[in-house]
NUVOMAR-959096 format. One record per residue: x, y negated, z of N, C-alpha, C in turn; residue in three letters. Coordinates in pm, whole numbers, plus 50000, padded with zeros to 5 digits. Layout:
XYZXYZXYZala
...
! end
This chain:
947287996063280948597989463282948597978463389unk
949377979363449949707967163566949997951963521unk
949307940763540949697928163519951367926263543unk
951487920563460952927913563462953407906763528unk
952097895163591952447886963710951547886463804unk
952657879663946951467883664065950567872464074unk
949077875164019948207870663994947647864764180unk
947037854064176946137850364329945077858364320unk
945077857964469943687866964516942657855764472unk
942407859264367941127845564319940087857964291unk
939757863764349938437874164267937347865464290unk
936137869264164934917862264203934187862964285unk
934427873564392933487873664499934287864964635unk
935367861264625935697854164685935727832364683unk
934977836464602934367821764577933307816264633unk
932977806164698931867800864761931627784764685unk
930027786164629929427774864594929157771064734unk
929127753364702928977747264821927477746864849unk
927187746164925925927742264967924727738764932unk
924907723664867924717709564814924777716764636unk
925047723164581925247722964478923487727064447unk
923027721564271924257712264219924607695364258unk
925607693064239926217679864258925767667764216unk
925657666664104925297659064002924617662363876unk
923547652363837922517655463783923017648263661unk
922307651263521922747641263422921887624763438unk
922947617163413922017601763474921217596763348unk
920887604763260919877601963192918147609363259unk
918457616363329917707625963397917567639163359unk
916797644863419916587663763398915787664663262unk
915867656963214914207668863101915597675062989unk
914457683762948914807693862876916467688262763unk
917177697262753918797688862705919727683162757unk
919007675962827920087663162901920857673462961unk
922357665862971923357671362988924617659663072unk
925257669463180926597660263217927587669963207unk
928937669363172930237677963210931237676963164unk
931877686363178933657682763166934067672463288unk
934167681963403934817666163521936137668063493unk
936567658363597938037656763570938437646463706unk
939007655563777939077649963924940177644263984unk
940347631864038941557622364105941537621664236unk
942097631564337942207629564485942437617264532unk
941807613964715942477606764707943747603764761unk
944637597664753946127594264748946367593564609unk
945617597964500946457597264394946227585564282unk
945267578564322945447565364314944667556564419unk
944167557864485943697549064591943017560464702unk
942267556164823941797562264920940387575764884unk
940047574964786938917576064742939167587664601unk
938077598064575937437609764507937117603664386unk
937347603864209936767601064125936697610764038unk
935707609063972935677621163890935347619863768unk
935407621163676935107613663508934427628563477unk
933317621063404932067633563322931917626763169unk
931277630663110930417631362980929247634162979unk
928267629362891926967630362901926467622662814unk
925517625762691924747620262585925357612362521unk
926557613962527928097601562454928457595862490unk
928187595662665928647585962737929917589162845unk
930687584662880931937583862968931447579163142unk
931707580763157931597581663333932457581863429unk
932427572163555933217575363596932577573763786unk
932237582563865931807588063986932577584864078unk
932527581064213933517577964306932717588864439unk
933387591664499933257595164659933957597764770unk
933207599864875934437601565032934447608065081unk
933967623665008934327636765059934137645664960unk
933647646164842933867652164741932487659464698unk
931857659964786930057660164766929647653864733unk
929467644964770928487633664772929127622164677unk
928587620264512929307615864453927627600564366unk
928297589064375927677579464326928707574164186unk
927217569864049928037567163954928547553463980unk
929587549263963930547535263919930897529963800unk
931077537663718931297531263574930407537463477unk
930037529163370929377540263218929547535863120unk
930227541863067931007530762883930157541062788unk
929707538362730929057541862584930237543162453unk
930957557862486931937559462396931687564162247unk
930187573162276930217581862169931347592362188unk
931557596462370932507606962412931847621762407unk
932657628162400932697643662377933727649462490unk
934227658462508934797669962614936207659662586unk
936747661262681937837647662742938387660162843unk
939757648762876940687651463023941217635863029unk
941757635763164942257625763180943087627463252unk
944687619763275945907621463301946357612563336unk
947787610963339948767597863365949997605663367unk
951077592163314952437594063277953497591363410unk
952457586563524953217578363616953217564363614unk
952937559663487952637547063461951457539263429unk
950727549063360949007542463332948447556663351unk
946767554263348946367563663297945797565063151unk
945467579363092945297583562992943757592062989unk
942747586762904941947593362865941597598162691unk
942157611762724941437621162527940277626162516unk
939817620362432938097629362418938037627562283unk
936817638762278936597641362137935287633662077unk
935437624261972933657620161901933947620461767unk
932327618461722932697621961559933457608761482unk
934077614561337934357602961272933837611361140unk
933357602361077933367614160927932637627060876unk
931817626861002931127637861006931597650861048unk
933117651561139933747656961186934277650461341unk
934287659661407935127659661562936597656461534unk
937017646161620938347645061604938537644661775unk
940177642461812940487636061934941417622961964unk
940337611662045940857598262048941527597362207unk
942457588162209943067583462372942457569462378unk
942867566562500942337557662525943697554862674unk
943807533962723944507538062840944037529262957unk
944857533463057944437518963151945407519363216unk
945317508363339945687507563442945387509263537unk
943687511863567942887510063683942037511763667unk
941987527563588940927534963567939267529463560unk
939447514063536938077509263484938067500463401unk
939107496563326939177487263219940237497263101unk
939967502762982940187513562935940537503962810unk
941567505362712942557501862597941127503862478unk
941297499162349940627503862233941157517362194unk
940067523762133940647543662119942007539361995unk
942667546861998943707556161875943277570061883unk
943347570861737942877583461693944717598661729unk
944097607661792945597612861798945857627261735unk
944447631661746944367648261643943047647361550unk
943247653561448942197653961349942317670761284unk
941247673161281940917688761187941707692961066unk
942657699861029943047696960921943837713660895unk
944247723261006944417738260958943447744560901unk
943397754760837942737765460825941967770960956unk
942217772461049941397777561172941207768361224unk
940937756761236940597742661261938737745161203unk
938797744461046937717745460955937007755560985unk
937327771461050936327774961053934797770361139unk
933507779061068932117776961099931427764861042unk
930567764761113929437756661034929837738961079unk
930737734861143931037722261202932477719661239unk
933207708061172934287709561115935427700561276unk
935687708261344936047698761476937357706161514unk
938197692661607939217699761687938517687461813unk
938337693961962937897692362066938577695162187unk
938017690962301938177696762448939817696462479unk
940417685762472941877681662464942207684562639unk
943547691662658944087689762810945297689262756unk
946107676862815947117672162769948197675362902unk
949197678862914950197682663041951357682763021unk
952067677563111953347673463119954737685663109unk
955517686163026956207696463045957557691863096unk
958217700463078959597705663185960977691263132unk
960477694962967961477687362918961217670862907unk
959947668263008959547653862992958877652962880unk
958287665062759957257664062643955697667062683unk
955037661362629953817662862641953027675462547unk
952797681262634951837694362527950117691862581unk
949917690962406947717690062417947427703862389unk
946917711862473945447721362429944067712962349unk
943787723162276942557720162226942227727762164unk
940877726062126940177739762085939827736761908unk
939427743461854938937741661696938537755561659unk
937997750161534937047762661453935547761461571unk
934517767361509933117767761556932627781161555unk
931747787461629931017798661674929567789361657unk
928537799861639927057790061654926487797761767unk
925957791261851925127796861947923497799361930unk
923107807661833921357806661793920637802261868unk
920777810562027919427808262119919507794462207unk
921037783162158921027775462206920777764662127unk
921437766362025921067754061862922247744261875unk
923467751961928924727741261885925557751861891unk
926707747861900928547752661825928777751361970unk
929987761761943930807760662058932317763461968unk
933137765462063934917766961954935207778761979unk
936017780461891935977797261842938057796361909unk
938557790461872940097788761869940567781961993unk
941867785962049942527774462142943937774862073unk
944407760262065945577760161937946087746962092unk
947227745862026948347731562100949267723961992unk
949507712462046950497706061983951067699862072unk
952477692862040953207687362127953737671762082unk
954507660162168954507651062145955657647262265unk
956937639562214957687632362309956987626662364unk
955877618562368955137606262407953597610162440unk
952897604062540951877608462585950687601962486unk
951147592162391950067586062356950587595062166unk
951747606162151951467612661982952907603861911unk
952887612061805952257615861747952387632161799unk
951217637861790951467654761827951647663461682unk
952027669961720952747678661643952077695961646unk
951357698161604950537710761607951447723761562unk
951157733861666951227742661603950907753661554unk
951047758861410950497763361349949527774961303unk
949317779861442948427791461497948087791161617unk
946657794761617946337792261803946607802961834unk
946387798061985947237809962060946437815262153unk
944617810862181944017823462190942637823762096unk
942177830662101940987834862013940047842562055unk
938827849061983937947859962028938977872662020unk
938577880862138938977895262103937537903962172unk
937507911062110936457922762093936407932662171unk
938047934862252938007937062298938177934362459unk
937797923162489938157913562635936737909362626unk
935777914762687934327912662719933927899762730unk
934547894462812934107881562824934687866162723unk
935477875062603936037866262562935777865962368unk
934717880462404934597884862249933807877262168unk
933427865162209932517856362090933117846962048unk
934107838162104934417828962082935777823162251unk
936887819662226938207814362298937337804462419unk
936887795862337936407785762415937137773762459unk
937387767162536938097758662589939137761662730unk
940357754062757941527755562841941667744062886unk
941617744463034942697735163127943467744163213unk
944547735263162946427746263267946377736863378unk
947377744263441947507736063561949227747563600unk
949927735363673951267740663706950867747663803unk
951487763163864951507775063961952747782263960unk
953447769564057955137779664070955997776863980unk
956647788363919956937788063780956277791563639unk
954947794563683954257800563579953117785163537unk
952587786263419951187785663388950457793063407unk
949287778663522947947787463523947257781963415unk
945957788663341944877784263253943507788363346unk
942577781263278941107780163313940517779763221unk
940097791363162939177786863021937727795763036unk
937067789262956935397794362936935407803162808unk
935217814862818935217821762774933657823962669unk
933817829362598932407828762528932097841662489unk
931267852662530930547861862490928927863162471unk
928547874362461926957877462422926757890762520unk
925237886162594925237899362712924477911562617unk
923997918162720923397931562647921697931562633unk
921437915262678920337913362587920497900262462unk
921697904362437921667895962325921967874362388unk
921917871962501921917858062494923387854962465unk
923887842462439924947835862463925397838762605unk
926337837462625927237832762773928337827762741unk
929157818562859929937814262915930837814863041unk
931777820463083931967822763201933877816963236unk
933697811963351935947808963371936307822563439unk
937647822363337938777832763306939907829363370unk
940927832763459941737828463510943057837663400unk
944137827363359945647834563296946537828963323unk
947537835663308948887830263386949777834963240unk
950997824563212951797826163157952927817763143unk
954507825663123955987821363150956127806863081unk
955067801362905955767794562851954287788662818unk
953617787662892952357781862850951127787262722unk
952547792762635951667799762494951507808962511unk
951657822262561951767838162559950907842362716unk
949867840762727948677843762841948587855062846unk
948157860162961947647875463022946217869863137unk
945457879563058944157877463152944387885163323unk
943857877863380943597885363540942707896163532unk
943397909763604942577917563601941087916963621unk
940247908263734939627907963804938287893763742unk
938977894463612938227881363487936957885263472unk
935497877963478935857863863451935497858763588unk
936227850563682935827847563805934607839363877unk
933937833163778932997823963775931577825563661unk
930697827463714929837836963582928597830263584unk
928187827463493926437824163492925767835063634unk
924657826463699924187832763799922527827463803unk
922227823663931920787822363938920787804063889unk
918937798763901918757785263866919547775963811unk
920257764663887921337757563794921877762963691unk
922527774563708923797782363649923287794263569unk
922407795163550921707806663485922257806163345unk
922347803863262922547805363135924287804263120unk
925177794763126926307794863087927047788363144unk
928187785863203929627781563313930507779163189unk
930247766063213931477755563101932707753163163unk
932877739063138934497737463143934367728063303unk
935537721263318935707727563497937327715363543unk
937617717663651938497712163677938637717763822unk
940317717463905940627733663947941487722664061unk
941207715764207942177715864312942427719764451unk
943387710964490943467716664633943667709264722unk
943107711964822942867696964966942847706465067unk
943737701165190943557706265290943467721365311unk
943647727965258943677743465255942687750965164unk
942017744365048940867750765019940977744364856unk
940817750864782940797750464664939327748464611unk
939377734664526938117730964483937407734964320unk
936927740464263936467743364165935357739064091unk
935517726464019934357720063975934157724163794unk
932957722963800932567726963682930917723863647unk
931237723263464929687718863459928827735363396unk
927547734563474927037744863437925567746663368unk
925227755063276923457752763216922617762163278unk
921457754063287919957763263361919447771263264unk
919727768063134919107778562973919287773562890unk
919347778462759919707780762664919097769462580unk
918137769162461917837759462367917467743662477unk
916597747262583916457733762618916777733762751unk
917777738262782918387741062907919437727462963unk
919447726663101920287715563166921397718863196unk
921807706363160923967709763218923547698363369unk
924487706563491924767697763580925877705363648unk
926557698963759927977693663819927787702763935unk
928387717663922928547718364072930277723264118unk
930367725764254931267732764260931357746964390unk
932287752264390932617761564412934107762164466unk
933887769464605935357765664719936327782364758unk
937177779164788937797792164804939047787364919unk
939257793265026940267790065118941617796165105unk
942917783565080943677792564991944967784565052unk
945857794065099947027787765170948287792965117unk
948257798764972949497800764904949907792564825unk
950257796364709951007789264549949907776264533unk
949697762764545949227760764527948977752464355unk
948337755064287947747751364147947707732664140unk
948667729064069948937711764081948397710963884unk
948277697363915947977688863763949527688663722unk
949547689863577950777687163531950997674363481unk
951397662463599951507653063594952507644063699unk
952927634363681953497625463784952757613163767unk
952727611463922952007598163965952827592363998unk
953147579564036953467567464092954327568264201unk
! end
């Protein structure tokens, strides 16, 4: 059957890791676990001259500066007790959601600023509380991307319910569900079935949904999500899925899925979550990726593609 929409020439062989990768290391260092990811990237013009990029790592918040998009030094480190985050703005401040425990459960907190280095006390804005929320062994709603819609409302992705990963010894999310909110800071308003899940039959998607960041393309939604399957020797994987859809809720995978795949050293084991722009003609693709499984490393690389069509924007207004 023919896709519904005209999808970008994004195939995975048309992707180029940079060079230099990986990027960034976790700043606790390499041994076995340590971990950095989830970026989340601010060109510059879009608030000052200058590249920032916000990570996570051992519960900590981060925030990276640079002057060409390689070469990245840390600048800030708040000890949030943070989990998988995005970060945004209304035009007026900015906005950071991430997920940490309360209760012995994952929830998702905001946080705000003005100048992306002096950050508000958290409010709590989603908490676990459907039926597909609860499933698995760990009771969480996570990995929040919050985006601006048409009617001036704010719609959050996020993920919930748990998958266990054996050969790794943690959870990943089984569900991608949304809620919506006049207001960027909630109350959101969930609704009542996610809207993607495992299917059994979409290879790369049959273990577990995983996590989503959209991004405006035209008139459509684009998505970016990590997909979660099991290879044919049995390990975990992770890999980004490119979908496009009319109303944000109702997705169609790209033929040509999953575009970004576990590969050699750094990236060997699993391709997490990511953040998706465009400069100067070339579309940037950052993402955090693992070297293996139980005591395997997360680090920061990216991956470039030269691209002079539709171009893929944050769903946001700046200043």
């Amino acid at each position: 059957m023919a896709p519904r929409f005209p999808f970008p020439d994004w195939q995975p062989e048309r992707w180029q890791e940079v060079a230099e990768n990986p990027l960034i290391a976790p700043v606790s260092g390499t041994n076995p676990g340590n971990v950095i990811g989830d970026p989340q990237v601010i060109l510059p013009g879009e608030y000052d001259d200058a590249w920032h990029m916000f990570l996570i790592g051992e519960g900590h918040f981060f925030r990276f500066d640079s002057r060409n998009g390689i070469h990245w030094d840390l600048a800030c480190d708040y000890n949030w007790s943070s989990g998988p985050m995005c970060v945004t703005t209304d035009g007026n401040r900015w906005y950071v959601y991430y997920t940490h425990v309360a209760r012995e459960r994952c929830i998702i907190s905001m946080r705000k600023s003005d100048d992306l280095t002096d950050w508000s006390e958290p409010e709590t804005v989603l908490e676990p509380e459907l039926k597909w929320e609860l499933e698995g062994e760990r009771v969480q709603v996570r990995n929040p991307c919050v985006v601006q819609l048409a009617d001036g409302g704010y719609r959050m992705y996020y993920s919930g319910g748990t998958i266990w990963l054996g050969d790794c010894g943690y959870e990943e999310p089984k569900h991608i569900g949304c809620a919506e909110s006049p207001s960027p800071a909630g109350p959101f308003e969930k609704r009542p079935e996610p809207i993607l899940g495992p299917e059994k039959d979409v290879p790369y998607r049959s273990f577990g949904a995983g996590a989503i960041k959209v991004f405006r393309y035209g008139r459509l939604f684009l998505g970016l999500a990590n997909g979660l399957y099991r290879d044919a020797e049995g390990h975990s994987r992770s890999a980004i899925d490119l979908l496009l859809s009319e109303n944000g809720l109702e997705w169609e995978d790209a033929p040509y899925n999953p575009i970004i795949s576990p590969g050699n050293g750094w990236k060997e084991a699993l391709v997490y979550q990511l953040d998706l722009r465009w400069r100067e003609g070339k579309l940037w693709l950052f993402y955090n990726a693992r070297d293996g499984w139980r005591s395997g490393v997360e680090w920061i690389g990216c991956s470039t593609l030269d691209w002079q069509g539709e171009r893929p924007e944050k769903m946001w207004k700046l200043r």
